[in-house]
N, C-alpha and C positions, 0 to 999 in steps of 0.2 A: 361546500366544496364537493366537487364529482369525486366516483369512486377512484378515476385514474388517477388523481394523486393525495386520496387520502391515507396513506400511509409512505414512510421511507422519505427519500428526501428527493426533492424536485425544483432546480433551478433554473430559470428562465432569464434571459438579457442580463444580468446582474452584474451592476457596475460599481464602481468603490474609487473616489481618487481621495488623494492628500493634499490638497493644494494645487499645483502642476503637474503633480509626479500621479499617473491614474494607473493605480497598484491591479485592478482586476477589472478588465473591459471584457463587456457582452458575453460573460461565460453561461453554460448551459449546460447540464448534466442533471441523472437519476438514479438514483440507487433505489432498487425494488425490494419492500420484505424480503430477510433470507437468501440476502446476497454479500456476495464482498464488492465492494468497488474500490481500486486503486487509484489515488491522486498523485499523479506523474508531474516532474514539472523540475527545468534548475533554479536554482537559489533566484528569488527575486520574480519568480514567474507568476507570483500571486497566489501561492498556494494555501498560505498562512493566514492572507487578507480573506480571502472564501471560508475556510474554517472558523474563523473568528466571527463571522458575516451570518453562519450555519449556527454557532451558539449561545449566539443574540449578543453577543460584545461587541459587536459594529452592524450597523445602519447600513442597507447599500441606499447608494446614491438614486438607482433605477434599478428596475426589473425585479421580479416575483421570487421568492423563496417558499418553501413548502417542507415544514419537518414536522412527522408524524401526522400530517393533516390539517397542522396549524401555522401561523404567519409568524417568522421573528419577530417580526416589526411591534405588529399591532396586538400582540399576544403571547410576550415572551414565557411569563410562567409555567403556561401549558409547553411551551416547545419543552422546558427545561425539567418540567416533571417526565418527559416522557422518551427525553436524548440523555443518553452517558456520552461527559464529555472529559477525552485523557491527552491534556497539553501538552507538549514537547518537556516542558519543565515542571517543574510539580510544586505547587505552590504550596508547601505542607506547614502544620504547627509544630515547630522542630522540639517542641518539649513535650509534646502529646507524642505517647505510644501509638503505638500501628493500630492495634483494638481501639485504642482510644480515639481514635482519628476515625475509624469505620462508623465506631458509635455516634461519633458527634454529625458524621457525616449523614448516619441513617434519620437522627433527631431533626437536621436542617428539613430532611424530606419529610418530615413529620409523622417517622413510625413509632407509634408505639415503643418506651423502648424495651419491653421484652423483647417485641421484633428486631430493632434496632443491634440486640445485645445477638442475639440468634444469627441473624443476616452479617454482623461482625466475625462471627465465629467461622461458617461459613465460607465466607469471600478470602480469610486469614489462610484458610487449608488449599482452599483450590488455587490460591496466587504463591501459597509453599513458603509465608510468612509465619510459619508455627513458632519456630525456634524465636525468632524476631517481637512475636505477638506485643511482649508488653518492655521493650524497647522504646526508647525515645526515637525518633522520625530522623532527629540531627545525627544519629551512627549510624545511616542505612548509608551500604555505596549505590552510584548511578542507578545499577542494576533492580537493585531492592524496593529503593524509591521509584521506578518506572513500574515493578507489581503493585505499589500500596498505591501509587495514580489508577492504576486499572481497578484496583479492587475497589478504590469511590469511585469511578466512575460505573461500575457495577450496581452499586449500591440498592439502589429500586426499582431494579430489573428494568433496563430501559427496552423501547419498541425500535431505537434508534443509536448506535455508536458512532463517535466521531473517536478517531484515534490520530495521533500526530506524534509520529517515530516512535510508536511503540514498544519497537524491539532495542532503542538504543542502549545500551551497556547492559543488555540482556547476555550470557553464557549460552554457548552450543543449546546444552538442556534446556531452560529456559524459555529459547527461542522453541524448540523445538513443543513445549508445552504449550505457549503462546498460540501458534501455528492451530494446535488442535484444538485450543479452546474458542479462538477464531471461528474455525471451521464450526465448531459444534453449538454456539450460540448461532449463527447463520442458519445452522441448521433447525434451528427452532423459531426460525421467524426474525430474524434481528436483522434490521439493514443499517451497512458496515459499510463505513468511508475512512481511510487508510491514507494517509499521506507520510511517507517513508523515501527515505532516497538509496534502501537498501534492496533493491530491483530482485536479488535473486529469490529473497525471503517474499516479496510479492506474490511471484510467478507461482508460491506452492498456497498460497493464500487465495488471490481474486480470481472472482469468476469474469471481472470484465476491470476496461483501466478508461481512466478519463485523463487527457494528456492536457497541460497547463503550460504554453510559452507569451513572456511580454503581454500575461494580464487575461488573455484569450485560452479557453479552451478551445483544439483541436478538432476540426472535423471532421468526419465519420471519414470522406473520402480519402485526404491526405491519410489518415491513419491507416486504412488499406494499404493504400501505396508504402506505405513505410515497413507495416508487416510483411508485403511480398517482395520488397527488395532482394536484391542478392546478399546474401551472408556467408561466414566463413563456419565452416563443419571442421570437428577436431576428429583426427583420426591414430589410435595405437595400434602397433602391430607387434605381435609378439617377433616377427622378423624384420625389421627398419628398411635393413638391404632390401628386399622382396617387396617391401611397399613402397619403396621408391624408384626400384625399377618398374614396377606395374602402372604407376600412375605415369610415369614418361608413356610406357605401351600406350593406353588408354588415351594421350595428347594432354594430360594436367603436366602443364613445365611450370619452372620455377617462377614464371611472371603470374600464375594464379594459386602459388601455393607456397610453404614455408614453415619452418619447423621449430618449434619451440620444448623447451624441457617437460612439456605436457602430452607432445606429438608432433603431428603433421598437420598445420590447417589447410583449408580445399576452399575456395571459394566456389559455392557452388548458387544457381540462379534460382532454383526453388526446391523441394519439397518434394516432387518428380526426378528431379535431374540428381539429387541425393542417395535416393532410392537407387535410380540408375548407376549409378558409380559406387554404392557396394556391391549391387550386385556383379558389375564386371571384375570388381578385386575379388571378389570370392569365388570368381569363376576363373581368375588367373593362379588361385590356389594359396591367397594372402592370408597370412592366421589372421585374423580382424577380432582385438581384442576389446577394442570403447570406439564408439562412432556415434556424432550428434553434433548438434550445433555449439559453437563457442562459447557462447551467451544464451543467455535464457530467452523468452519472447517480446517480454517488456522491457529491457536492455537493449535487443536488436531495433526497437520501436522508437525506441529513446534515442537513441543514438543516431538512427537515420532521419529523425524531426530535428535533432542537433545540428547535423550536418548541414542539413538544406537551411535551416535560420541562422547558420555563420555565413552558409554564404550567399545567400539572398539576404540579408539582414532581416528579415521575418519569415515566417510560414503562412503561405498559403492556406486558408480555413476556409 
């Protein structure tokens, strides 16, 4: 295999049906060493069939998969010594403790178990399962059980993460540790594929998104077009009065704007034209106390590929 895709993951044409029903047609994405990548996508878009297809539990139908340098297909073990892989649900031994469960998990991978017993210790602190350690699995809530999946799938240091709702029934904290430790394995080389349907926890995670509707991944072009669409900017003023007469001034009426218990929204056409409209509120002398877009960037993205495949009944690729 060429240098370009021996490392990270690399999917080509990759198709998957059930019968009639063809759950992931001709998707196509890369995630490079030392990145995040985000798998965007509504219920049903095939984002689970990909995932599954990524850590060797299904067959695609056609086209080339590539994790860590090797083939699902024809050479699962190698994928699987060298991918961490952490399901939506956690398929645990509900009477093995958390230690117990890391141990047995490092023995599958064949360490040593001093190592095993070490690496257990380890993964126990950084996922903040101390108090937990030698609990049975069957009292952990949602939350707890989503760290003790992360910390097997830790387990033998992978070159490769596949994560599936990671942060679900994760706490503020949590999430917020999660976030960093995301970040900081990336940062040591680890290429990271994220499929989550909590958009805003993304946006502070990946460095790039791969979008998933009716089986197909997204592409490149439409995804532009959906980022530069017009979106709505939220705007606080420590004087409401004065921000609402300012924007009449300026010609923003009520047909491109509206105000909710958060503020004022603006629909504005880009990223320029944003820029342009604080600076005339704050040249009309408006306190301007929070101003920014609505939604995050993969939200805005999300939602304007939603929109165009309600109502064309597909997207354009």
């Amino acid at each position: 295999m060429n240098n370009a895709v021996s490392g990270g993951i690399h999917v080509v044409g990759v198709s998957r049906s059930f019968g009639s029903v063809h759950a992931v047609q001709d998707a196509t994405l890369s995630v490079a060493p030392g990145s995040v990548t985000a798998l965007i996508g509504p219920n049903g878009s095939g984002k689970t069939t990909l995932m599954l297809m990524l850590a060797t539990l299904l067959a695609p139908d056609a086209g080339t998969i590539s994790v860590a340098g090797h083939d699902p297909l024809t050479d699962p073990a190698a994928v699987r010594a060298s991918m961490g892989w952490m399901p939506d649900a956690l398929g645990a031994w509900p009477t093995l403790s958390v230690r117990a469960a890391l141990n047995v998990t490092g023995r599958m991978y064949r360490m040593p178990r001093a190592l095993a017993e070490q690496r257990a210790a380890e993964l126990i602190a950084l996922t903040d399962l101390t108090a937990l350690a030698d609990q049975p699995s069957r009292v952990l809530s949602r939350g707890q059980k989503q760290r003790l999946s992360l910390a097997r799938a830790l387990v033998h240091n992978p070159s490769v993460l596949l994560l599936d709702e990671p942060a679900s029934g994760l706490d503020p904290s949590a999430r917020a540790a999660l976030r960093d430790l995301i970040r900081r394995l990336a940062g040591e080389g680890t290429a990271i594929l994220i499929s989550s349907h909590v958009l805003a926890e993304l946006d502070e995670m990946a460095d790039a998104a791969v979008y998933m509707t009716s089986g197909r991944t997204v592409g490149a072009d439409r995804i532009a077009q959906a980022e530069a669409s017009a979106r709505a900017w939220r705007i606080r003023s420590l004087n409401p009065v004065a921000l609402a007469a300012a924007l009449a001034e300026v010609g923003v009426g009520p047909d491109i704007s509206s105000t909710d218990n958060l503020g004022t929204l603006v629909q504005v056409a880009h990223e320029a034209a944003a820029a342009e409209l604080l600076s005339r509120l704050i040249g009309l002398g408006v306190p301007i106390s929070a101003y920014g877009p609505a939604v995050g960037d993969l939200e805005h993205t999300f939602l304007d590929l939603s929109r165009t495949n309600n109502a064309t009944g597909g997207v354009s690729l």
